[in-house]
C-alpha positions as CSV (number, residue, x, y, z in Angstrom):
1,X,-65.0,73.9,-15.8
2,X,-61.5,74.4,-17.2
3,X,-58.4,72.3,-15.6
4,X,-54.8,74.4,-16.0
5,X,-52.1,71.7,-15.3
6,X,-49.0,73.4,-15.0
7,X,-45.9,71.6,-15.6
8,X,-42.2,72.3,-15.0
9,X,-39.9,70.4,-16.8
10,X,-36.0,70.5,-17.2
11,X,-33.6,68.0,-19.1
12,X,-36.6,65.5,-19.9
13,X,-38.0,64.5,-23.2
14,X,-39.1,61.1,-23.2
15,X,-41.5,61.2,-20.0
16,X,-43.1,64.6,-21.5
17,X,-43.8,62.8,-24.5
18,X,-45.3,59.7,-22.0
19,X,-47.6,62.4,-20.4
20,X,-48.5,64.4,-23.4
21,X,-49.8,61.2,-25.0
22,X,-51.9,60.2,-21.9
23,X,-53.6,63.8,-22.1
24,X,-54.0,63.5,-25.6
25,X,-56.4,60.5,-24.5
26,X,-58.3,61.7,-21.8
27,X,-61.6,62.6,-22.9
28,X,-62.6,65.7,-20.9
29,X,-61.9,68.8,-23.3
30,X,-61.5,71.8,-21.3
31,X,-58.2,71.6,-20.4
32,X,-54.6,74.0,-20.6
33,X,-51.2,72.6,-20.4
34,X,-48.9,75.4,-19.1
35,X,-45.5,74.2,-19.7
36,X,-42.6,76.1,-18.0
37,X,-39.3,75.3,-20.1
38,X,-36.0,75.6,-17.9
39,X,-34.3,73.9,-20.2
40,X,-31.4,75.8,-22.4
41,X,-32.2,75.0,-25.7
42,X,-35.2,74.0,-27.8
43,X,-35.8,70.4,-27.3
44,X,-39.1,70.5,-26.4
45,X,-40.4,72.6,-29.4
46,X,-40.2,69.3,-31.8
47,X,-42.2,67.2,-28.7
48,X,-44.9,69.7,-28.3
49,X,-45.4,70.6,-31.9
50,X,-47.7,67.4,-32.7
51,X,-50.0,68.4,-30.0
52,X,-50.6,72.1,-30.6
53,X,-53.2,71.5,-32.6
54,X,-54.9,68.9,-30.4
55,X,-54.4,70.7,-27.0
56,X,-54.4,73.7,-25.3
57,X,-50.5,74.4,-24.6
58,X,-48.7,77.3,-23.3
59,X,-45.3,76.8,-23.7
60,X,-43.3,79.4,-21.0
61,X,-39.3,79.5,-21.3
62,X,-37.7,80.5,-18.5
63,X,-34.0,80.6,-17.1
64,X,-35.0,80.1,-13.4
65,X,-33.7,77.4,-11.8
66,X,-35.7,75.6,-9.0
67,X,-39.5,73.8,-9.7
68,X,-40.9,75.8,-7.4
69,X,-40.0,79.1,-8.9
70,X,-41.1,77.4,-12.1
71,X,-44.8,76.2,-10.8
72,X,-44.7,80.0,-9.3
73,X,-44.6,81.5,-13.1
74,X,-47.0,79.0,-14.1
75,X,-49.3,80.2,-11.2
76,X,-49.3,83.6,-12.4
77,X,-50.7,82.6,-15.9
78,X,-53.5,80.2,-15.7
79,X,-57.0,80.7,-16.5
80,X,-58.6,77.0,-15.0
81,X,-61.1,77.0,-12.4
82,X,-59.3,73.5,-11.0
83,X,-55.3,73.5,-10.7
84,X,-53.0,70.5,-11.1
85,X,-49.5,70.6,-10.6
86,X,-48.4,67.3,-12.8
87,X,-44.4,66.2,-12.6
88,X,-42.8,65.8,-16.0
89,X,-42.5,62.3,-15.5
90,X,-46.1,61.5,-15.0
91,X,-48.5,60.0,-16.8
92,X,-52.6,60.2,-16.3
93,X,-54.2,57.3,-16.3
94,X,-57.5,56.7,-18.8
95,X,-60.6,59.0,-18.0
96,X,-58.4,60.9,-14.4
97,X,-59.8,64.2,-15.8
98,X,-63.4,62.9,-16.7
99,X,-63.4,61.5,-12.8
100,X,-61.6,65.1,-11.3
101,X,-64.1,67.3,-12.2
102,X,-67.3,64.7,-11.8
103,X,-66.1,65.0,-8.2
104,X,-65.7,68.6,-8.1
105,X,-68.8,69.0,-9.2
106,X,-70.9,66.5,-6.8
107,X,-69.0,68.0,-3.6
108,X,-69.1,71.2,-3.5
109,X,-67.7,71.9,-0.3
110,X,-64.8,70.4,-0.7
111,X,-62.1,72.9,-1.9
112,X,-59.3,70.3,-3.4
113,X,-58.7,66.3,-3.8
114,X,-55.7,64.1,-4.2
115,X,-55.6,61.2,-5.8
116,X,-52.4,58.2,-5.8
117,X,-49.6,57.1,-7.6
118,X,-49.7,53.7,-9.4
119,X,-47.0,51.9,-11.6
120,X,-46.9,50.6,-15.3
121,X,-49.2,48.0,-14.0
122,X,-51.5,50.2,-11.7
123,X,-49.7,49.0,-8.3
124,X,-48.2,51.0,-5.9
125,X,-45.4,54.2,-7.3
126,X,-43.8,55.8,-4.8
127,X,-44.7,57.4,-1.7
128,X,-46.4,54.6,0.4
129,X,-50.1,55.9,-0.3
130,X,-52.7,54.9,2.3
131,X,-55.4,52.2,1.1
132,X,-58.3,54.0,2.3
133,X,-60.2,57.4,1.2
134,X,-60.7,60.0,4.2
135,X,-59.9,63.8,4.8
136,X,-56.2,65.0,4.5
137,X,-54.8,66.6,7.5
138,X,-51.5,67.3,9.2
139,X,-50.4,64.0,10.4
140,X,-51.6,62.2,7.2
141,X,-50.9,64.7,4.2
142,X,-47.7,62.3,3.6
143,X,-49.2,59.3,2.8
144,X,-52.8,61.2,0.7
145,X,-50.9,64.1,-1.1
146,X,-48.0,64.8,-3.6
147,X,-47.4,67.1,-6.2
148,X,-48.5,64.8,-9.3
149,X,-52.0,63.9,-7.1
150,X,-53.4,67.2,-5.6
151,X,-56.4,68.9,-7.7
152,X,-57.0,72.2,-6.5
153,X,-59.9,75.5,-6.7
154,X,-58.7,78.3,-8.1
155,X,-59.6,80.5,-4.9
156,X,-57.5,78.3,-3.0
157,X,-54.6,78.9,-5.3
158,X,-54.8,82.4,-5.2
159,X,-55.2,82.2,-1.2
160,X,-52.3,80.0,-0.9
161,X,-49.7,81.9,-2.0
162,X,-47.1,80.3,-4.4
163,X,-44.6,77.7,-3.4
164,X,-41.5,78.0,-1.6
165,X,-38.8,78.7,-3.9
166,X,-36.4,77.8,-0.9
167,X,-37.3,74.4,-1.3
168,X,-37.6,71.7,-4.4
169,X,-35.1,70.3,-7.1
170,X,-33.2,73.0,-8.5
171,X,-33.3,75.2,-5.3
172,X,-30.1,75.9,-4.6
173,X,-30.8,74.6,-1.0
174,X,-30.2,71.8,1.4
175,X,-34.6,71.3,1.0
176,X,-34.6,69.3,-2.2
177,X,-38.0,67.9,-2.1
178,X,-41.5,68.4,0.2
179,X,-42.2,71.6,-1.8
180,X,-46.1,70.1,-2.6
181,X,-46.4,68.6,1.3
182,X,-45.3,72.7,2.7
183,X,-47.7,74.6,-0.3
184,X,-50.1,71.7,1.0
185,X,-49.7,72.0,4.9
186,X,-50.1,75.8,4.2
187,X,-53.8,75.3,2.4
188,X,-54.8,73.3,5.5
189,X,-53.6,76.0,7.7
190,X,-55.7,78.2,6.1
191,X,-58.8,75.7,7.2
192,X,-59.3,74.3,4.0
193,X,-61.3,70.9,3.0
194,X,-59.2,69.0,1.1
195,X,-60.4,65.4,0.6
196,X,-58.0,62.1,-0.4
197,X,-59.5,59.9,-3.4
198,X,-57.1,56.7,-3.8
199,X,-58.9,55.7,-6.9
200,X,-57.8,58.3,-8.6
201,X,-54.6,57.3,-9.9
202,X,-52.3,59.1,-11.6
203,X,-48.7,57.3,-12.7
204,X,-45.1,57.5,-11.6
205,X,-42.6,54.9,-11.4
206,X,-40.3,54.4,-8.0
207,X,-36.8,55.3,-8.5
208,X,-36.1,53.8,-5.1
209,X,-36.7,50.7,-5.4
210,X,-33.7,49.7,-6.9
211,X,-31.9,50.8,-4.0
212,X,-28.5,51.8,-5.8
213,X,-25.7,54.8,-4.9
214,X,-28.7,57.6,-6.4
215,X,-31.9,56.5,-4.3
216,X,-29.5,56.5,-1.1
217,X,-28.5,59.9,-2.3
218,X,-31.9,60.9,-2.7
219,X,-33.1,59.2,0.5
220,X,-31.1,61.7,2.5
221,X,-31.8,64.3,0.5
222,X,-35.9,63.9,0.2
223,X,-35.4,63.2,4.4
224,X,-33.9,66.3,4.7
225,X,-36.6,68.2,3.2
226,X,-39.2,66.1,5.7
227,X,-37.4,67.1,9.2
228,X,-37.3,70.3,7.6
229,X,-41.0,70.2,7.2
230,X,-41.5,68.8,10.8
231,X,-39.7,71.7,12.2
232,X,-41.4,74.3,9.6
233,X,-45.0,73.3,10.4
234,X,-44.5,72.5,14.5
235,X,-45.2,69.0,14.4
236,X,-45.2,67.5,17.9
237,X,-42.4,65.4,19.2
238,X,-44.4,61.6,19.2
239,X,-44.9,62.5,15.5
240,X,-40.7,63.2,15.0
241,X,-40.0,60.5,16.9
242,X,-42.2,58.1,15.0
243,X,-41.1,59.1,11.3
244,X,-36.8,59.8,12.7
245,X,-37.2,55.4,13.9
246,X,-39.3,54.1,11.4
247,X,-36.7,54.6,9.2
248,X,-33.7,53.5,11.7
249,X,-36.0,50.2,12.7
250,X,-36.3,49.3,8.4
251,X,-32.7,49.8,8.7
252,X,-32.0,47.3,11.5
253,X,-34.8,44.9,9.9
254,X,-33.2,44.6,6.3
255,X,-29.3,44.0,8.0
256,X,-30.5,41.7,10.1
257,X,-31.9,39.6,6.5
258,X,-28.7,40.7,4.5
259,X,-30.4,43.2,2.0
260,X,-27.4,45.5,2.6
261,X,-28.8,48.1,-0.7
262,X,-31.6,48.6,1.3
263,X,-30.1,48.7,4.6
264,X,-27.9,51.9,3.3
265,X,-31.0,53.4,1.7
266,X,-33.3,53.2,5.1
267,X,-30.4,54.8,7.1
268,X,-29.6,57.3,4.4
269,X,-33.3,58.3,5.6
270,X,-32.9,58.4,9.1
271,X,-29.8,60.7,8.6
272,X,-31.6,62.7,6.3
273,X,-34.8,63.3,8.7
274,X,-32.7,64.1,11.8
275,X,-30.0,66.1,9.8
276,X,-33.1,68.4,8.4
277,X,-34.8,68.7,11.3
278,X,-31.9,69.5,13.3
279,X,-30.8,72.0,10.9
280,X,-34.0,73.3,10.4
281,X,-34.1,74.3,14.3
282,X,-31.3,77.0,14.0
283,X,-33.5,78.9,10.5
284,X,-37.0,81.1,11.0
285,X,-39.7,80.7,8.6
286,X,-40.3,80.4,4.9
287,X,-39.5,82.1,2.1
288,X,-43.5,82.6,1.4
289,X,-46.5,83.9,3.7
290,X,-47.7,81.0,5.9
């Protein structure tokens, strides 16, 4: 059973060369590394080189911007029977594959899994991950799926259509981010099983945390792209409600104790979510078939 990861990548050298390392030492063999290039030049052809021999790369340039577009040229070229979509800062952690496809293979029925993201020290990355295993639906996709965790069928895939281009780094929109949570959300619209497997861990180190002038930035930017999504997929009002305060309330909790970093970081959030949603009312659909 073959596994095609395909990975965009722009501007980054020293986290490819982290994940390519980590694959290098997982011991399941059937594996292909699609990588889609956006960057320039040639910087990557002196990282990969070691590892041609070793793994099964397919090194794509392209001059598309956007990681959507990227994971969409990727799409068109895998051969894998499972389908992982793994950021270029990533890392797999010992055996991941070995334990993918060993549940692939006991449950048959179920037509993708996501794992969760861990640190250096296998605690919590980013993205709040829930504790407990269970099915992934519509109100919990955020807390059981991102990109660097979902492991997908092939059939599903090619059912799914690609990913938005209109949303994602590199754009060129407002969306910056929730690209995986909308190609998600669409797979479960089309009925299909996919199961969350917090053991599976797969790593990625939190940019937030450190609560400085870029993770406020990218607070309002990544909240954007979720009130966007609530709009997009018709969540229900308690559910908008819930994630616009939750937010606004961490806010108000972290001024009242004098952690001012994080007190702009939650609000950057809040505005983010109702700015996106907001805006989102006024557009009509999706650049892909829902």
């Amino acid at each position: 059973m073959k596994i095609s990861l395909i990975l965009a990548t722009i501007d980054r050298t020293t986290e490819l060369s982290r994940f390519l390392e980590q694959l290098d030492r997982q011991s399941y063999p059937d594996i292909e590394l699609i990588i889609v290039d956006q960057n320039r030049d040639d910087r990557l052809v002196d990282i990969l080189e070691p590892y041609q021999a070793v793994l099964d790369i397919r090194h794509i340039k392209t001059d598309k911007p956007g990681v959507s577009r990227a994971r969409n040229i990727g799409i068109r070229s895998l051969n894998g029977e499972i389908v992982a979509f793994p950021d270029d800062d990533c890392w797999y952690t010992e055996e991941l594959l070995d334990k993918v496809i060993n549940i692939f293979r006991k449950q048959t029925d179920w037509d993708g899994i996501s794992g969760s993201l861990c640190d250096d020290e296998g605690g919590l990355g980013p993205g709040n991950f829930a504790f407990t295993p269970g099915y992934i639906n519509k109100f919990n996709v955020w807390r059981r799926a991102n990109t660097n965790t979902i492991f997908l069928r092939r059939g599903v895939i090619e059912g799914a259509g690609g990913f938005d281009e209109l949303l994602g780094p590199g754009a060129g929109t407002r969306w910056t981010a929730s690209e995986d949570i909308d190609y998600v959300l669409r797979i479960l619209e089309k009925k299909h099983c996919l199961y969350y497997c917090p053991d599976l861990k797969i790593g990625h180190l939190d940019p937030a945390r450190n609560y400085d002038s870029a993770a406020v930035n990218r607070g309002f930017s990544y909240g954007c792209a979720m009130g966007r999504m609530m709009d997009l997929h018709n969540y229900p009002v308690w559910f908008v409600a819930y994630y616009l305060l939750r937010p606004l309330g961490g806010s108000l909790l972290a001024l009242a104790t004098g952690r001012i970093g994080k007190t702009r970081y939650y609000w950057s959030v809040f505005r983010g979510r109702l700015y996106g949603w907001i805006t989102s009312k006024r557009l009509k659909g999706s650049s892909c078939e829902n």
